[in-house]
C-alpha positions in Angstrom: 107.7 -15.3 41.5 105.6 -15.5 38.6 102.0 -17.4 38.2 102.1 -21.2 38.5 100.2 -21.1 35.6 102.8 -18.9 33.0 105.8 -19.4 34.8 108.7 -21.2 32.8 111.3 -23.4 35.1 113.9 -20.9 33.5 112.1 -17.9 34.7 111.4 -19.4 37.8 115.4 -20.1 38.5 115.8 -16.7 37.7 113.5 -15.6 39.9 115.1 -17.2 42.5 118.3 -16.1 41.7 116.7 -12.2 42.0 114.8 -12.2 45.0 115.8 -15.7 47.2 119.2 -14.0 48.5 117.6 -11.0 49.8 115.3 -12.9 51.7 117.4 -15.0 53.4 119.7 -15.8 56.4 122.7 -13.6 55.7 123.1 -9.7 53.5 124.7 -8.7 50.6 127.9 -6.9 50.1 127.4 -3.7 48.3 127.1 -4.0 44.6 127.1 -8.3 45.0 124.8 -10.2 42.7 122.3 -12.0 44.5 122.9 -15.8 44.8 120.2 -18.5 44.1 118.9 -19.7 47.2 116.1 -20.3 48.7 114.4 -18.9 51.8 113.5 -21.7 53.7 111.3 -22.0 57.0 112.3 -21.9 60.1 112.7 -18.3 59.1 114.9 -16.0 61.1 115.2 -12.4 61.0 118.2 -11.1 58.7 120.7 -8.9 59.7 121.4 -5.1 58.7 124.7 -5.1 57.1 124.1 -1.2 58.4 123.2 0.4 62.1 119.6 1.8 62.5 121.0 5.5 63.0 123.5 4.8 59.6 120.2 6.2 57.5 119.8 9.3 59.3 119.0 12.1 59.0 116.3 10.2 55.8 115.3 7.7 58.1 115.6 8.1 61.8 117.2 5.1 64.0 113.8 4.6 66.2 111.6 3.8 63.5 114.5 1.4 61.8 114.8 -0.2 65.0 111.3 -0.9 65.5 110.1 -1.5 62.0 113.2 -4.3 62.0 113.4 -5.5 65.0 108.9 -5.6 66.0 107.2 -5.7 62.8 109.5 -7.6 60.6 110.3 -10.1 63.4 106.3 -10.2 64.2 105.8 -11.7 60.8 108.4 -14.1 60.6 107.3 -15.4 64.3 103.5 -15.3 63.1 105.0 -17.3 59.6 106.7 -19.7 62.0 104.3 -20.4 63.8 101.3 -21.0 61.3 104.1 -23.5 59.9 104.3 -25.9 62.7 101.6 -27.8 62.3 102.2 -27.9 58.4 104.8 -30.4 58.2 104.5 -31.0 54.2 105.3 -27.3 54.0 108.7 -27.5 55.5 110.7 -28.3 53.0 108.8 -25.6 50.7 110.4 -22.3 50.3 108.8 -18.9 50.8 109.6 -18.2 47.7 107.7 -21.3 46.3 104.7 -20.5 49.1 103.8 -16.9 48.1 104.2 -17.9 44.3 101.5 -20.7 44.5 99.2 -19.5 47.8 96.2 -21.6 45.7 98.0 -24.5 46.8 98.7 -24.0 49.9 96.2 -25.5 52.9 93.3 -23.0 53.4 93.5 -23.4 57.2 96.9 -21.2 56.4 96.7 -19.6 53.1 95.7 -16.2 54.4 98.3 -16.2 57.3 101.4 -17.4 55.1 100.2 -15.2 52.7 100.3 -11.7 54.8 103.2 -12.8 56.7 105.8 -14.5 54.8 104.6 -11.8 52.1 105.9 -9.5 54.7 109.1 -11.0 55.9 110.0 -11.5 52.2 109.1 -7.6 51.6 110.7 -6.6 54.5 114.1 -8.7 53.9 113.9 -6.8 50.1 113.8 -3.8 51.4 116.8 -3.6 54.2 118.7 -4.8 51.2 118.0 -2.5 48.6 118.6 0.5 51.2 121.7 1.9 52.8 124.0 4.6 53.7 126.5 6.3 51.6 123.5 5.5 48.8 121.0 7.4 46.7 121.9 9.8 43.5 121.8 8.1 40.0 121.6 4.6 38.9 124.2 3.7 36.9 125.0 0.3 34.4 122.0 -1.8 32.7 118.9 -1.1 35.3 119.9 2.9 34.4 119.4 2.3 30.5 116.5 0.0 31.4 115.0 2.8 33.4 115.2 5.5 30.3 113.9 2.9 28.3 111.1 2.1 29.8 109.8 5.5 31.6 111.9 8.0 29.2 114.6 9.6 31.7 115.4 8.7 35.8 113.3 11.8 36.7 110.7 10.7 34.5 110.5 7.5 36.5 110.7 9.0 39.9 107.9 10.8 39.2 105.8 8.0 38.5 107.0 5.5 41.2 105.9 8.3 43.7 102.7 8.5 42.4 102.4 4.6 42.9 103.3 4.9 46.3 101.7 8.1 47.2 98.5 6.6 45.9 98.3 3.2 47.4 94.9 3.6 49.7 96.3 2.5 52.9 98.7 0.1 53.7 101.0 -1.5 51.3 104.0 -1.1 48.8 104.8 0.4 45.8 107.1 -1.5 43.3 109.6 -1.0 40.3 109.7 -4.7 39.0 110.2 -7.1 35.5 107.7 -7.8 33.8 107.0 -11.3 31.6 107.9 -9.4 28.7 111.4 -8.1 30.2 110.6 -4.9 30.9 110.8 -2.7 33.9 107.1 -1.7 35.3 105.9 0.2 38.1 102.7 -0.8 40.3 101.5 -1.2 44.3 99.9 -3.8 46.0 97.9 -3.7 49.1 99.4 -5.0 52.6 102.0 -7.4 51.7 101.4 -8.8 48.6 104.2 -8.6 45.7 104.4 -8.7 42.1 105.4 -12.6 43.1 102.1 -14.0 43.8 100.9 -12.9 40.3 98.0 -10.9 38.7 95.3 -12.4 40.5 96.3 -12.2 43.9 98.6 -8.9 43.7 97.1 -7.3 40.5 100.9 -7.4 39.2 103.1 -9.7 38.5 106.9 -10.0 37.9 110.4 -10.3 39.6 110.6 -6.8 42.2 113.7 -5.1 41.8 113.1 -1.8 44.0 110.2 -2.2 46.7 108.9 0.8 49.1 107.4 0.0 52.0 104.3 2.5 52.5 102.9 1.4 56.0 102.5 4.1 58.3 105.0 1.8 60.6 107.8 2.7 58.1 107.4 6.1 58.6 104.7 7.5 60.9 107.3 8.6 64.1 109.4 10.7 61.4 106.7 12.2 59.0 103.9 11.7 61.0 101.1 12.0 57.8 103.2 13.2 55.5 103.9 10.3 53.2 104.9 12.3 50.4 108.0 14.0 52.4 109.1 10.0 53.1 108.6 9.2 49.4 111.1 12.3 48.9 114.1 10.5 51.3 113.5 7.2 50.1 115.5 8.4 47.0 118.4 9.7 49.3 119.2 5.9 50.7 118.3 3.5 47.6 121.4 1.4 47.2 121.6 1.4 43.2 124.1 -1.0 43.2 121.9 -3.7 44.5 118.8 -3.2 42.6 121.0 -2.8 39.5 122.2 -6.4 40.6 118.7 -7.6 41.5 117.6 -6.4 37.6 120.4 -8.1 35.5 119.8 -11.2 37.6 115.9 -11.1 37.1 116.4 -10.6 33.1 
């Protein structure tokens, strides 16, 4: 979500619409536009509408299976947790928590922050993946894409120079702007174009996220982050983040 302080109600409905679905309790079917729902807490892990071996021989089962089932379930416990003594937070949405952090209670502001940063992230990402995927975008996010960066190889190019260059951990993301346009950018750990310029440095609705933790890819490519970069291309599901854009716009 957008900055508290330049967010409309419209764009903030719209966020929701974008980003809510794939961070909740249930998955997608391929090519469905996301609905507008909220992510509320208790949060729960969501399920792959796909095995961990399905994105083989790109990503290998083992690391699916841990980054899933360990590190995404370790921030949603870690999220759950800091919650239980917040009680005035309950009814607050993760979307709504990572978009205003300057509200929430400093006792937990850091901890929501990383951790429902990353089960949000994480729930992006298993949605925007998949087997049978990769190749060419097609429909409005296609044209956006030559638009904004000149040609889908053009853009490729400088997503994986984004990602290859964020220092350490973090995630690289293809995302719309306030002024309707696609942008590329990287945040550190697990912040998001949602909590705005002056947490994240960005800000704007993600429609294509890469995770660039060494958890995501360390057991396959070891150090080789570019060689991961390279078969994140071969499992994109363009079908979803072209439904992710037209409901961000």
């Amino acid at each position: 979500m957008l900055s508290s302080q330049s967010v409309s109600r419209r764009t903030a409905l719209k966020t929701l619409g974008a980003g809510a679905a794939l961070a909740g309790l249930g998955t997608l079917p391929v090519g469905a536009a996301p609905a507008a729902t909220a992510t509320l807490p208790p949060f729960v892990l969501p399920k792959l509408d796909y095995a961990y071996d399905a994105l083989e021989p790109h990503f290998d089962a083992r690391t699916m299976e841990i980054h899933h089932g360990k590190h995404h379930q370790a921030y949603i416990t870690n999220a759950n947790n800091a919650l239980k003594d917040q009680p005035a937070l309950a009814a607050q949405s993760a979307e709504a928590m990572v978009r205003n952090l300057a509200a929430l209670p400093a006792a937990v502001r850091a901890v929501l922050r990383n951790n429902v940063g990353g089960h949000l992230n994480h729930a992006h990402f298993w949605q925007i993946i998949g087997p049978r995927a990769g190749g060419a975008p097609k429909g409005p996010v296609a044209d956006a894409l030559n638009v904004a960066f000149g040609s889908f190889d053009a853009f490729k190019a400088e997503f994986a120079k984004a990602a290859s260059g964020r220092f350490g951990s973090g995630w690289a993301w293809l995302y719309v702007g306030a002024d309707q346009k696609l942008a590329i950018g990287s945040t550190a750990n697990q912040d998001s174009p949602l909590m705005g310029k002056t947490v994240a440095g960005i800000q704007g609705i993600p429609v294509l996220g890469l995770d660039v933790w060494e958890h995501a890819y360390y057991l396959k490519y070891q150090n080789r982050r570019a060689d991961f970069i390279a078969a994140f291309w071969q499992v994109v599901n363009w079908d979803r983040v072209n439904a992710l854009y037209t409901a961000a716009r």
